[in-house]
Each structure stands twice: as structure tokens, then as C-alpha cells.
C-alpha positions in Angstrom: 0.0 0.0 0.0 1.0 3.5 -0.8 1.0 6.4 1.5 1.9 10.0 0.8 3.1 11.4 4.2 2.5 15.7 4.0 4.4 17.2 7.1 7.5 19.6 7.2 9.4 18.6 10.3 12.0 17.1 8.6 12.6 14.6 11.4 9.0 13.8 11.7 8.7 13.1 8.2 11.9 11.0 8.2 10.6 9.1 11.5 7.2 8.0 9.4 8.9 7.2 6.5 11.4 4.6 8.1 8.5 3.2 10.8 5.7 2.7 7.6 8.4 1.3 5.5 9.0 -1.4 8.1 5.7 -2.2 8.4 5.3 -2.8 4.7 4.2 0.4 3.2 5.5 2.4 0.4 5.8 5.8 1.6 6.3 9.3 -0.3 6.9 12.8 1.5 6.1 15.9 0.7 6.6 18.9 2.7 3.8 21.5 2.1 0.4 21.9 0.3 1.8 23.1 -3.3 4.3 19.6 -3.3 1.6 17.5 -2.0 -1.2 18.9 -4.6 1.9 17.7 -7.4 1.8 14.4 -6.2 -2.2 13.9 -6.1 -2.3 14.9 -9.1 0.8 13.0 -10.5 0.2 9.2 -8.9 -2.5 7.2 -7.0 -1.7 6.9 -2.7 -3.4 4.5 -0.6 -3.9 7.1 1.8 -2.6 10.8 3.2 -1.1 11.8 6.8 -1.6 15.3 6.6 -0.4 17.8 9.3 -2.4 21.1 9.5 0.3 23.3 10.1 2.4 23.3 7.1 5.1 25.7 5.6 3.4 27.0 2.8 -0.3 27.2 4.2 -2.6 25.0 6.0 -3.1 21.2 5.5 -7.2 21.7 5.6 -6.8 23.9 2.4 -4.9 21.1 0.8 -7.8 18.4 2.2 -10.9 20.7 1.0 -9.0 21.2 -2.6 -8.7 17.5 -2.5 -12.5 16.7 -1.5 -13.6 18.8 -3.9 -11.7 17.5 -7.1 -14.0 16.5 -9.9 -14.7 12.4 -10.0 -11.9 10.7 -11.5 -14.3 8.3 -13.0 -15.1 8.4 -16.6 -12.8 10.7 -17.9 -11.2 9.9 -20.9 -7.5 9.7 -22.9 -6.1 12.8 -23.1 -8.1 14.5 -20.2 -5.4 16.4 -17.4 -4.7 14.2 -14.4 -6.8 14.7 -11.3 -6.4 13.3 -8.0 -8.9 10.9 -6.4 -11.4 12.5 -3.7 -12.4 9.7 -2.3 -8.8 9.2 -1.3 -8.7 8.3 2.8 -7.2 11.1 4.8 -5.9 10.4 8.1 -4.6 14.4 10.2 -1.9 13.9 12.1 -1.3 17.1 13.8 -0.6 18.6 17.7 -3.7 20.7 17.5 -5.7 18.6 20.0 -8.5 21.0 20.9 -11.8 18.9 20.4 -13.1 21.9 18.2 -10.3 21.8 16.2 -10.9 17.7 15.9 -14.0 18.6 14.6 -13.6 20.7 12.0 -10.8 18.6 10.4 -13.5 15.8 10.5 -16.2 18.0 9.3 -13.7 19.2 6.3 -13.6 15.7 4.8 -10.7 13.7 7.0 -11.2 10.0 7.5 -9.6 10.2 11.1 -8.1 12.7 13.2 -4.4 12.1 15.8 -2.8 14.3 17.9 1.0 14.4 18.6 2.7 13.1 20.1 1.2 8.8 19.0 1.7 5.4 19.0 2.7 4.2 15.7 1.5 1.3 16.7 -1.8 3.0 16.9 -1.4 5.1 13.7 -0.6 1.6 11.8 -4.1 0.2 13.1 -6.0 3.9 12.0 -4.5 3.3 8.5 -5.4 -0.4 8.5 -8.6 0.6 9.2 -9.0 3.7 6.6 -7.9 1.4 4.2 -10.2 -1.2 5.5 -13.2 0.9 5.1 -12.0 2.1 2.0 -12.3 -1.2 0.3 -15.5 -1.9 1.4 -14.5 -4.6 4.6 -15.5 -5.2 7.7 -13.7 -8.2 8.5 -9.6 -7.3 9.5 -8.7 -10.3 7.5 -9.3 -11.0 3.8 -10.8 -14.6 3.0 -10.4 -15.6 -0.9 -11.2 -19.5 -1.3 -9.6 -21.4 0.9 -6.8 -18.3 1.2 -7.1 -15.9 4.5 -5.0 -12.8 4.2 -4.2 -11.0 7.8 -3.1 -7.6 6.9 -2.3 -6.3 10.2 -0.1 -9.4 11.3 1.3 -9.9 7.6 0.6 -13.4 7.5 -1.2 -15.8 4.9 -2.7 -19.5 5.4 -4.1 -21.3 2.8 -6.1 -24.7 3.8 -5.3 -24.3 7.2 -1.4 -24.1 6.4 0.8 -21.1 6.7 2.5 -20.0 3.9 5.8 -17.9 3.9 6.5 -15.5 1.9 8.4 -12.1 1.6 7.5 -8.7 2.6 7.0 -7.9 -1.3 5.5 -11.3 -2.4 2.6 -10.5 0.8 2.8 -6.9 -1.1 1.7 -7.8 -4.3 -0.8 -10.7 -3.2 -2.5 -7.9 -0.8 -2.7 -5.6 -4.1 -4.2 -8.1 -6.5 -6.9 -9.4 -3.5 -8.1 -5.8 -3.1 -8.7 -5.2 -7.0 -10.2 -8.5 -8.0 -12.4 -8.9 -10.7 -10.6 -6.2 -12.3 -7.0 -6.3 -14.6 -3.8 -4.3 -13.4 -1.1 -3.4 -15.3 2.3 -4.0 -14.1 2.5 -0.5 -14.2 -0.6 -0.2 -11.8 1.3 -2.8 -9.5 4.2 -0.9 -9.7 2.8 2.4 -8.3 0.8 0.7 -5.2 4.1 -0.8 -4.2 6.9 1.2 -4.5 8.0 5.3 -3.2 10.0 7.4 -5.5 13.2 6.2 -4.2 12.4 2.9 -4.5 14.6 1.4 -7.1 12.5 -0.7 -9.5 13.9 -4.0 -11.4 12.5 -4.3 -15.0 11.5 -8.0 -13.9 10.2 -7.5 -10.6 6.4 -7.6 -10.7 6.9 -10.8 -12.7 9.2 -12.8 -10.5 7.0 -11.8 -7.7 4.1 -13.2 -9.2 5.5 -16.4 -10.6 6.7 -17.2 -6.6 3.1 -16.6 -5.1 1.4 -18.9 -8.3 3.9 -21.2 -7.2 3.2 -21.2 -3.5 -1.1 -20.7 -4.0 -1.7 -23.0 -7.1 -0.7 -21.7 -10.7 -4.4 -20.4 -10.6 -4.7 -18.0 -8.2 -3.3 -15.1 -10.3 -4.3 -15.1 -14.0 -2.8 -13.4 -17.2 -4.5 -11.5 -19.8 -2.0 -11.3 -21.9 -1.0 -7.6 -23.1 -2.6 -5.9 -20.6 -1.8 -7.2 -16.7 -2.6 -9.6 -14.3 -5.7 -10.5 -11.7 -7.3 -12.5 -9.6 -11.2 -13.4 -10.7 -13.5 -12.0 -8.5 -14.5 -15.6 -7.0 -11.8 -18.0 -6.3 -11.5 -20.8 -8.9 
């Protein structure tokens, strides 16, 4: 999953980054509204820790601009790139007055923590964003006889669990929340990896070939020229 981190303490930032990295997430930072708009508009995120109080005006202008985006549905070749509204916004911010909680909720933020936090407890808010934002109630994803555990990272198939890296889980846990529909590698690409990440030409495909080998070679279909998926009902 990809997050975009917008907060302009350096060693804040820096202190998200490395704890969401180990925990599996791709993570981006920007440091102000104008940087942060850029990268909406520019990629697809998971979801967004804003702080309110940035350097070049205030996160809640960034989160109205976002809420108020035109649908990204429907538009076609050609048209200029938009960012997603519906995109889950988690503030993170040391404005802990309850009125200023509820305005950041009433301006179209998923969740609301005050610094100093847990990142324990901020990695169970975004689990639960991103939760919500695929349409689940259940923490764990059940496909066939295949139950994914997001927050623990673990998968067991027929009862059995089966090992496999941080990236393999990475990929699986993409593919499970888009099925039914075709991604590109490209598409895969995106959801998994930050900016810096450095990205093997190969990598999507190794990854996939490892988890068709370890869940049955048809778990993860082909359609050839265009990307991979899983069908919406297990086969």
C-alpha cells in the first residue's frame, strides 16, 4: 500500500517514512500543500497523513481542494490528471482542541491524531482507513480457501501457513483488493513502490510467478497484453 506522508518537520517526516516502510508500506513525503497537490495529481496513494500546520499554508486547504476534485471516473484519454477525492485522509497534527478535531473531520478527513502517537496506533488507523475504504468489515481477507491477515502480515491457505516475503505478501494484498478487475504492471508498480524505491524491470513478474507457485498456478491469471488479476470468485 501506498501512503503519501505531508508534514514539514523534517525529522518527523523521516521518523514516518522509516517506521511505515518497516511495516510494509511504500511511503512518499512531501513537505507543504503546493508539493503534496503535485503528487495527487501525479500518482494514486493508498492514503494521506496530513499535518495542519504546514510551511506553505494550512493542511485543511490542501484536504478541502482534494475533496472537492471533480470524480476521476469516466474521464477519458487525453483528459489532465486529477487526483482521487475519495482518497482516505488520516490528520496527524498537535492541535488537539476537540473543536479543532471537529472541524478537520467535518472538512472531509477519514480520522483525526494528535501528537505526540503510537505508531503502533497510527498503523491500526491506516489499516482501518484502508479497511473501510475497500468496502470490509472483517480485518482479515478470505479468498477460497486463502485468508490474508493484513495487520499481522501473514497468509494460510487450507489451514497451512505459507511464507512469503515482505514484497510477495505486497503484491498478493494488491491483487486481492482489485479483484475482478486487470492491473497493469504499471498499476502494480505504483501501489508498491515510493519514488526512491529502485525498481527491477522484472520485478512484478518474479514476484508473481513465486506466489502462483506457493497458492496453485491459478490463483493469479494473465490477460496477456494488458496485466494480471485475480477473478472476483476463487477458482
Amino acid at each position: 500500500m501506498r501512503i503519501l506522508v505531508v508534514e514539514d518537520d523534517a525529522g518527523i517526516a523521516d521518523g514516518l517514512r522509516t517506521n511505515l516502510q518497516q511495516r510494509g508500506y511504500a511511503v512518499d513525503v512531501c513537505d507543504g500543500v503546493a508539493s503534496a497537490w503535485s503528487a495527487l495529481r501525479a500518482e494514486r496513494f493508498d492514503a494521506v497523513l496530513l499535518d495542519l500546520g504546514l510551511a506553505d499554508g494550512e493542511g485543511s486547504e490542501l484536504l478541502q481542494r482534494l475533496r472537492t476534485s471533480p470524480p476521476t471516473a469516466g474521464l477519458g484519454a487525453g483528459a489532465p490528471a486529477l487526483p482521487d477525492p475519495a482518497t482516505p485522509v488520516l490528520i496527524v497534527t498537535a492541535r488537539d482542541q476537540v473543536s479543532q478535531r471537529i472541524a478537520g473531520l467535518d472538512q472531509g478527513a477519514d480520522d483525526y491524531l494528535v501528537k505526540p502517537f503510537d505508531v503502533d496506533e497510527l498503523d491500526a488507523r491506516l489499516r482501518a482507513l484502508l479497511r473501510r475504504a475497500a468496502g470490509r468489515a472483517s480485518p482479515t481477507i478470505r479468498y477460497g480457501d486463502i485468508e490474508v491477515d493484513p495487520a499481522a502480515r501473514t497468509v494460510v491457505q487450507d489451514g497451512k501457513p505459507v511464507e512469503m516475503s515482505p514484497r510477495e505478501f505486497s503484491v498478493l494484498l494488491v491483487l486481492l483488493q482489485a479483484r475482478g478487475r486487470v492491473l497493469s504492471r504499471q498499476q502494480i508498480e505504483e501501489r508498491l513502490y515510493s519514488w526512491q524505491s529502485a525498481i527491477e524491470s522484472n520485478a512484478v513478474e518474479v514476484h508473481i510467478h513465486h506466489l502462483r507457485r506457493k497458492l496453485g498456478s491459478g490463483c493469479i491469471q494473465t490477460m496477456r497484453g494488458v496485466g494480471y488479476f485475480m477473478p472476483q470468485e476463487a477458482v
